[in-house]
N, C-alpha and C positions, 0 to 999 in steps of 0.2 A: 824332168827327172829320169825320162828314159822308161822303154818297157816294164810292162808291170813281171816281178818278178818272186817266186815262191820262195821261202829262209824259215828252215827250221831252226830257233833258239833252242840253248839249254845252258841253265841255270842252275847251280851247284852248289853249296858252303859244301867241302869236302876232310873238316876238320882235319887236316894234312894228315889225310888217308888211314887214321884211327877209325875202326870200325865200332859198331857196338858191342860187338865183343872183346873191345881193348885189344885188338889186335893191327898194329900196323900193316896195311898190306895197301900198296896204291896200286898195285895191277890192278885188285877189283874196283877204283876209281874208274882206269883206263878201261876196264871191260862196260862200264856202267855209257860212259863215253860211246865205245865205239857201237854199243846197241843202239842208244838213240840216232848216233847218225848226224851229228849236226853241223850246220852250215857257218855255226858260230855256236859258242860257250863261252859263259863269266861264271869262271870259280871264284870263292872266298875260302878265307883260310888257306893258304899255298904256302910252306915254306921250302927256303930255299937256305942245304948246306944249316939249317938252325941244328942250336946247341947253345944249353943254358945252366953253366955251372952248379945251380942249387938242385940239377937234376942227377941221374945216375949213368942215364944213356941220352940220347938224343931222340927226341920222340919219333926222330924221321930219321932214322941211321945217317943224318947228313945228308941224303941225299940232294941232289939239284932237281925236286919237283917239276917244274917249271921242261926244262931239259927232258927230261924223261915225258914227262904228259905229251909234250909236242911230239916227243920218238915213238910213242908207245900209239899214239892214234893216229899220226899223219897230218897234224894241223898246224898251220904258221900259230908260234907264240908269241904273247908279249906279257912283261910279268911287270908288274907295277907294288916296287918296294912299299909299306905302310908303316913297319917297323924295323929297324937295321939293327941290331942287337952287339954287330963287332964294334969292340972297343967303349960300350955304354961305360960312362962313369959311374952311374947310379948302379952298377953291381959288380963295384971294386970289391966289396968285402965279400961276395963269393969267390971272386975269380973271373976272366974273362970268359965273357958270350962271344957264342960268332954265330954270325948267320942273319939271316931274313924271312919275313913275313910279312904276305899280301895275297894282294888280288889277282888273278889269270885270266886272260883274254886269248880263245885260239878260233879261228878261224882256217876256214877250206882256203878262203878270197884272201889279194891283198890285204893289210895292213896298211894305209896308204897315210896316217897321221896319228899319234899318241900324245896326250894331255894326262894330268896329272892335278887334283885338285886337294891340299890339305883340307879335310872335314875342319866345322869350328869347334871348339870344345870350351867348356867354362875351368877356369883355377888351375892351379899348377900341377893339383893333387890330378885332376885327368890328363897330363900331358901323353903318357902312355897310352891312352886309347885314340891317339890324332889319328884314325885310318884317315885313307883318301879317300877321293873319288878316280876311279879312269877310266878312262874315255879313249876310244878306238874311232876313229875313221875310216870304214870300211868299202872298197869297191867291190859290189856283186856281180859280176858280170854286167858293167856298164854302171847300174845304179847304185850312187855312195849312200852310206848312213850312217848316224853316230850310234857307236854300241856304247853303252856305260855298265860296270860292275861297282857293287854297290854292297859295303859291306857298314852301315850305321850302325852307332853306338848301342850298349843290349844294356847298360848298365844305370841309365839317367833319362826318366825319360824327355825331360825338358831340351836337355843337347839333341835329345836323338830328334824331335820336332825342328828343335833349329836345323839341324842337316838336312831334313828332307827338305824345308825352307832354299835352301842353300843349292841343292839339289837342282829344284825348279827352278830357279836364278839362270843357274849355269846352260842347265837345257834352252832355255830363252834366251841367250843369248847366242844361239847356232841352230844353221838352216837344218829345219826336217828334210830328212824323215830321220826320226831316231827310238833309241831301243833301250827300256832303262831296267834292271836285271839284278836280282843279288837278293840277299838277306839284308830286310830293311829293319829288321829286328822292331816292326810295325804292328798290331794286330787287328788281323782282318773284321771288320765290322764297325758300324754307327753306335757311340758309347760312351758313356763318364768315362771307360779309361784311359791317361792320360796315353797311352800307345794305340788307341783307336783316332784320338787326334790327327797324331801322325799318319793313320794311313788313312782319313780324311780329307788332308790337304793332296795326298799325292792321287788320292782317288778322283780326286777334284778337276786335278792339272792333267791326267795321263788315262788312257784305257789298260783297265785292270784284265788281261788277256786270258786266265784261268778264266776270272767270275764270268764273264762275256761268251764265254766257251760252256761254262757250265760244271766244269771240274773247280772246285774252290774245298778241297778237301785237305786237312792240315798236312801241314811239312816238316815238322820239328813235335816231339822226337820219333824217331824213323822205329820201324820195327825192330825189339829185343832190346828197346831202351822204358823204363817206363819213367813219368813223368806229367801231366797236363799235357795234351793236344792241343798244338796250335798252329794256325798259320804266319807263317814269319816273313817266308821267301816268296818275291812277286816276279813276273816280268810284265811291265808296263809299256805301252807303244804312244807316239803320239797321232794324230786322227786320220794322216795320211796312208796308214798300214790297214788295213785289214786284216783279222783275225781270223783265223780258219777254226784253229782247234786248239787247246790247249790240254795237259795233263800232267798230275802227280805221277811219276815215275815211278812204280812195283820193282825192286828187284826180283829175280825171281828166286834167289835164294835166302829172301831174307827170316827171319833173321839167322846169322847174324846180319845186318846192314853195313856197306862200305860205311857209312859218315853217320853222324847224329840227327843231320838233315837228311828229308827225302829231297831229290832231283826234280824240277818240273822242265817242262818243256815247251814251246808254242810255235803253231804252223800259222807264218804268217806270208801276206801278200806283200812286197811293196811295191808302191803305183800312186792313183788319187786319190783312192782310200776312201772311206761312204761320203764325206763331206763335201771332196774334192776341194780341201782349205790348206793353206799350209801353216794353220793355227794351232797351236796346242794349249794356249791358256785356258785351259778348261773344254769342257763338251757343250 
């Protein structure tokens, strides 16, 4: 695998840079970015150039997110389409849509392979919620590792179990060491409900890098939103990594808050990791 080697994560839903005080501004995205510092980021929520007729303006003045993120902190991008909106049929009788939305994967390091997996979804009536999965193959100076952004359904909770199902599938079937990140729209904790399931199974499969750290304090809704406190957004390792530290991300001016989610982050090792296994089916 090569020397063992230090990678700071950071992991984002950046509701395409709508703050909590309804105000679009993705510089303080990019500022929230370049404080952490990171060696790698999986945003959710990114659009690109969107625009949707039954609106009045474009919630992202158009711009090419994606483009800008990469400009605005210095990291190789890769943006992974979930919804393509030009030319949808289903919203003839507004008018045409243009534009996209998804997932963002930026890195210091290579990019050295990109994957693309449609999430499963049940009936016709969810076709519009199909996010993906993607998946980054990343060289860190010598040692590669799959990053995944991870934006699963918020709406169902039965689909969104299936995806995390689906999830653990895909990671098994590729070499560790890997990195799995996003808004799993899961909730944290052992419990009847049906979104503690979900993060059951993935707590099952993967190391929970907040909880293990000791910071396991909610992420959703970020300060100047109110709402129920929860945790949503994980980043997960498999056994080969080692976990230094992990944390909810404070802005320091919040509120207002860039996004509706807070930011977490994890200082990890990769190397042999405590087990010295290259197993992740479980701990």
């Amino acid at each position: 695998m090569g020397p063992r080697q230090p990678l700071r994560v950071l992991s984002y839903n950046i509701q395409h840079g709508e703050g909590t005080d309804g105000v679009y501004d993705l510089r303080r995205i990019a500022e929230v970015i370049r404080a952490v510092d990171p060696d790698v980021a999986a945003l959710q929520e990114v659009d690109k150039r969107y625009h949707v007729p039954w609106r009045e303006s474009s919630r992202s003045d158009l711009d090419d997110q994606p483009a800008l993120l990469s400009k605005w902190t210095g990291l190789n991008a890769e943006y992974f389409v979930h919804i393509d909106y030009t030319g949808t049929e289903d919203f003839e009788e507004y008018g045409e849509a243009n534009g996209q939305y998804g997932n963002l994967i930026l890195s210091k390091h290579p990019i050295v392979e990109t994957e693309s997996y449609p999430f499963r979804v049940t009936g016709e009536e969810n076709e519009y919620l199909q996010n993906k999965l993607a998946a980054t193959k990343i060289n860190a100076r010598g040692t590669q590792f799959w990053l995944y952004s991870v934006h699963a359904n918020a709406f169902d909770a039965e689909i969104n179990k299936a995806q995390q199902e689906q999830l653990i599938e895909t990671t098994r079937r590729k070499e560790p060491p890997q990195i799995v990140a996003g808004d799993f729209n899961a909730r944290y904790g052992i419990g009847d409900n049906p979104r503690q399931a979900s993060y059951k199974i993935l707590d099952d499969a993967f190391i929970d890098v907040l909880r293990q750290t000791g910071d396991d304090e909610y992420t959703i809704p970020a300060p100047g939103t109110d709402g129920n406190k929860r945790r949503l957004d994980y980043i997960f390792a498999t056994n080969e990594i080692d976990a230094a530290d992990g944390n909810v991300v404070t802005t320091e001016n919040a509120p207002p808050s860039p996004s509706d989610h807070r930011a977490i982050t994890a200082d990890l090792v990769l190397g042999r990791g405590r087990n010295g296994t290259h197993s992740h089916q479980g701990r």
